[in-house]
TINUNU-790921 format. One record per residue (C-alpha): x, y, z; residue number from 1. Coordinates in pm, 1 decimal, always signed. Example, Ala and Ser with C-alpha at 12.3 -4.5 7.8 and 13.67 -1.06 7.14 Angstrom:
// TINUNU-790921
<X->+1230.0 | Y->-450.0 | Z->+780.0 | nr->1>
<X->+1367.0 | Y->-106.0 | Z->+714.0 | nr->2>
// end
This chain:
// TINUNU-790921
<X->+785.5 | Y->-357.0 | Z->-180.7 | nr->1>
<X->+1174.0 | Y->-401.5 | Z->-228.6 | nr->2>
<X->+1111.6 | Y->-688.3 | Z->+18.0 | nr->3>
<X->+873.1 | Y->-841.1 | Z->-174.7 | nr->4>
<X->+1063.5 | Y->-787.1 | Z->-531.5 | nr->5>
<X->+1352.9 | Y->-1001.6 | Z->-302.4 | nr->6>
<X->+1158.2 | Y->-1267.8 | Z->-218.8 | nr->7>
<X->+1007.3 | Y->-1313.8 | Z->-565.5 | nr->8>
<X->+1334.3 | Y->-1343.3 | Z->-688.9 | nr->9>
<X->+1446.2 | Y->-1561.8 | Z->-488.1 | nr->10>
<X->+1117.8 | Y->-1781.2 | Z->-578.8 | nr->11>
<X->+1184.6 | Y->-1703.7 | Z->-931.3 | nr->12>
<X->+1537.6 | Y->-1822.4 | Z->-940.9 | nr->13>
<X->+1459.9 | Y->-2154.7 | Z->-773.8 | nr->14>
<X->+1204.1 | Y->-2240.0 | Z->-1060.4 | nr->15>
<X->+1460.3 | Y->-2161.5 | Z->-1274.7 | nr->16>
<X->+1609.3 | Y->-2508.4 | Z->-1215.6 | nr->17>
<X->+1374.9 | Y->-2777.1 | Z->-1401.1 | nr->18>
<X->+1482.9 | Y->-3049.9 | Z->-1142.3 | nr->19>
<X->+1360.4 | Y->-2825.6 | Z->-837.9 | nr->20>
<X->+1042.9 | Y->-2771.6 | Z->-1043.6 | nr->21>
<X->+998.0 | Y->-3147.2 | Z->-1065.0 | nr->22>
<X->+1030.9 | Y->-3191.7 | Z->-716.1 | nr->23>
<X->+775.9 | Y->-2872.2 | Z->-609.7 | nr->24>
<X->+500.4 | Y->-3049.4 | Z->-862.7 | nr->25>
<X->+600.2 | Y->-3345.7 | Z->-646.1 | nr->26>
<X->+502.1 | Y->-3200.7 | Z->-345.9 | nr->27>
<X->+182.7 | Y->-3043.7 | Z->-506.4 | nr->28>
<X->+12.4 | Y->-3365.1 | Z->-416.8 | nr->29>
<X->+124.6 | Y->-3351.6 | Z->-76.0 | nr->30>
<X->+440.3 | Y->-3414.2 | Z->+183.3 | nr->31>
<X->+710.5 | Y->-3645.7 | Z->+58.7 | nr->32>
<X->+1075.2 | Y->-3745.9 | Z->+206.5 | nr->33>
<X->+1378.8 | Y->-3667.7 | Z->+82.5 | nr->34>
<X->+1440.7 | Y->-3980.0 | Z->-49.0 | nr->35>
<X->+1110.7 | Y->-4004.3 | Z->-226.2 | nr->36>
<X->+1209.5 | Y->-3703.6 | Z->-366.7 | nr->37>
<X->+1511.2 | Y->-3835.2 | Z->-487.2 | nr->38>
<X->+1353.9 | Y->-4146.4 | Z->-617.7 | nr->39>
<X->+1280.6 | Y->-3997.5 | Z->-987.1 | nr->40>
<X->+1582.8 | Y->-3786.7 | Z->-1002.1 | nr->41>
<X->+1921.7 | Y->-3882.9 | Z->-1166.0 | nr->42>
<X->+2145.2 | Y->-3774.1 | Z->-941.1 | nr->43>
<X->+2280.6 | Y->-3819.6 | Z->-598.1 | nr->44>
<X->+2122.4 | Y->-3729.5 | Z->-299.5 | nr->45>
<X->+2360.2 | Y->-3467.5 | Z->-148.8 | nr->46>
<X->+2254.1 | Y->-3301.6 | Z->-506.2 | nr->47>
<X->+1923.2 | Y->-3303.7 | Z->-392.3 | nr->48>
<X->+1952.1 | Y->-3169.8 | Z->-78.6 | nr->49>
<X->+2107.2 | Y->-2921.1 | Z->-196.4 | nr->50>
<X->+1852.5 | Y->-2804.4 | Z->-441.7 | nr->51>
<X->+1587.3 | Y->-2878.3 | Z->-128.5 | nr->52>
<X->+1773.8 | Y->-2604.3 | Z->+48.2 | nr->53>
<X->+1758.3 | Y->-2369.4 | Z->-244.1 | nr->54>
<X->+1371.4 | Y->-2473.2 | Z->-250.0 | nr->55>
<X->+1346.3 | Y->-2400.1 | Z->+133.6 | nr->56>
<X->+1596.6 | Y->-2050.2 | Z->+122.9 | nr->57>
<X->+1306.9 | Y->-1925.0 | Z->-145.6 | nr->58>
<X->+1036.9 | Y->-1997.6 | Z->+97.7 | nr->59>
<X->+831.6 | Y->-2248.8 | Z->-155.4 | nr->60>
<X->+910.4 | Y->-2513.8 | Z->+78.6 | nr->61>
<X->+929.3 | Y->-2587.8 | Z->+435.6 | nr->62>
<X->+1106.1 | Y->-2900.6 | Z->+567.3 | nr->63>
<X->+1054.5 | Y->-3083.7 | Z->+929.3 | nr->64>
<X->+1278.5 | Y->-3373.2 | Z->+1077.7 | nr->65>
<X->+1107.6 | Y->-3637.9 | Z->+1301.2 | nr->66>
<X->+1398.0 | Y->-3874.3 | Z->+1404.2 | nr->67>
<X->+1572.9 | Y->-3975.2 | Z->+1088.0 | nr->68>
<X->+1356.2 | Y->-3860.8 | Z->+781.1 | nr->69>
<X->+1341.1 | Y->-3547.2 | Z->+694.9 | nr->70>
<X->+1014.9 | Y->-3448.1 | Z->+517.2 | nr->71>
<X->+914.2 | Y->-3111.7 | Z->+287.4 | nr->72>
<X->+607.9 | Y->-2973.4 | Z->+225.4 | nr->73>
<X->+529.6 | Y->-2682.5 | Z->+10.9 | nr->74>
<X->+463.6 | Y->-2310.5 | Z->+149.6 | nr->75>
<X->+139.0 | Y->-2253.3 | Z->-5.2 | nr->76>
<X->+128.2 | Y->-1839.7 | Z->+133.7 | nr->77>
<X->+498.9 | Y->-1853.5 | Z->-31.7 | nr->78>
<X->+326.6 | Y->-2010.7 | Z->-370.6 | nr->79>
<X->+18.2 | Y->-1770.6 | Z->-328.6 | nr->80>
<X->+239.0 | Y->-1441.5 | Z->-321.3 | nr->81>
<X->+405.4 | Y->-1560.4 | Z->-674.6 | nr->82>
<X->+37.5 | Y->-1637.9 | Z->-830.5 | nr->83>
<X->-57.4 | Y->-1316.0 | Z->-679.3 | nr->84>
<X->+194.7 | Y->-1121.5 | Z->-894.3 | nr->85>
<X->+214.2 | Y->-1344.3 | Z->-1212.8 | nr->86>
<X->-211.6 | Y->-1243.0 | Z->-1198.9 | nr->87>
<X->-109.9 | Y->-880.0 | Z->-1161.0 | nr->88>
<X->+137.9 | Y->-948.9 | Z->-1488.9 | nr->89>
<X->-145.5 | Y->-1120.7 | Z->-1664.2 | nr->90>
<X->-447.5 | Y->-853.5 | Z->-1544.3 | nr->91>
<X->-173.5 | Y->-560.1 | Z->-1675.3 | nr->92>
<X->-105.6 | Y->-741.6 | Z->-2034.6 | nr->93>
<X->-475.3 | Y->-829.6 | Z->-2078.4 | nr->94>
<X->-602.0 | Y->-480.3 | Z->-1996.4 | nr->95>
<X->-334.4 | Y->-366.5 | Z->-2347.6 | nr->96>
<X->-461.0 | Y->-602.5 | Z->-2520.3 | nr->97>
<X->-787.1 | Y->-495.0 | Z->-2482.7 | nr->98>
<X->-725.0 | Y->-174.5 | Z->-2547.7 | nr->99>
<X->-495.7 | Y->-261.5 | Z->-2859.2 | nr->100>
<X->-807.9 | Y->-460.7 | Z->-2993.5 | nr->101>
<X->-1055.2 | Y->-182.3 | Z->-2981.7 | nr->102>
<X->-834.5 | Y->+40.0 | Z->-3113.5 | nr->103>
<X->-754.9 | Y->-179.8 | Z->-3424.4 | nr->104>
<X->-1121.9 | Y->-249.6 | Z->-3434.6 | nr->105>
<X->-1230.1 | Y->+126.0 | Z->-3434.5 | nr->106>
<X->-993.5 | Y->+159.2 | Z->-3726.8 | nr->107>
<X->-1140.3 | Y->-106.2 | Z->-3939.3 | nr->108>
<X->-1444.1 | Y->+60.7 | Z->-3938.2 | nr->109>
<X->-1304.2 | Y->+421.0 | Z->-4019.8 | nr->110>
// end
């Protein structure tokens, strides 16, 4: 479990950054480059890299280098363990609510 809590932080943290979120809805629709990641972004492309390695450290991405271009995909297990627990978040805070409703319900009618 501790393992898990570690690796969700480290996913966690590196959606923190709205610039590495842009580039992980990027990849949503597939495998791009560096530099096409780069395109949309206002900054320089040792900045990027760098936040590609903070991407690929959390485990939502993967890269690959065939000859000179380097190109990421996205870890979709990596992405499904983070849905799995934000699910478990939303299953826990629905199940209160529920519960919070009937009970405010059952008073109305006493």
């Amino acid at each position: 479990m501790l393992n898990q809590t570690a690796a969700l932080d480290l996913m966690f943290q590196a959606l923190a950054d709205p610039s590495r979120r842009s580039m992980v809805e990027r990849l949503s629709r597939g495998p791009a480059s560096v530099s096409e990641l780069a395109k949309p972004l206002t900054m320089s492309l040792p900045a990027v890299v760098q936040h590609l390695q903070v991407l690929e450290n959390s485990g939502l991405i993967r890269t690959e280098k065939i000859g000179r271009v380097r190109t990421c995909h996205i870890d979709w297990v990596a992405m499904k363990t983070a849905e799995q627990w934000m699910d478990e978040r939303r299953k826990s805070w629905e199940l209160r609510l529920d519960r919070l409703g009937d009970f405010l319900a059952s008073e109305d009618n006493h």
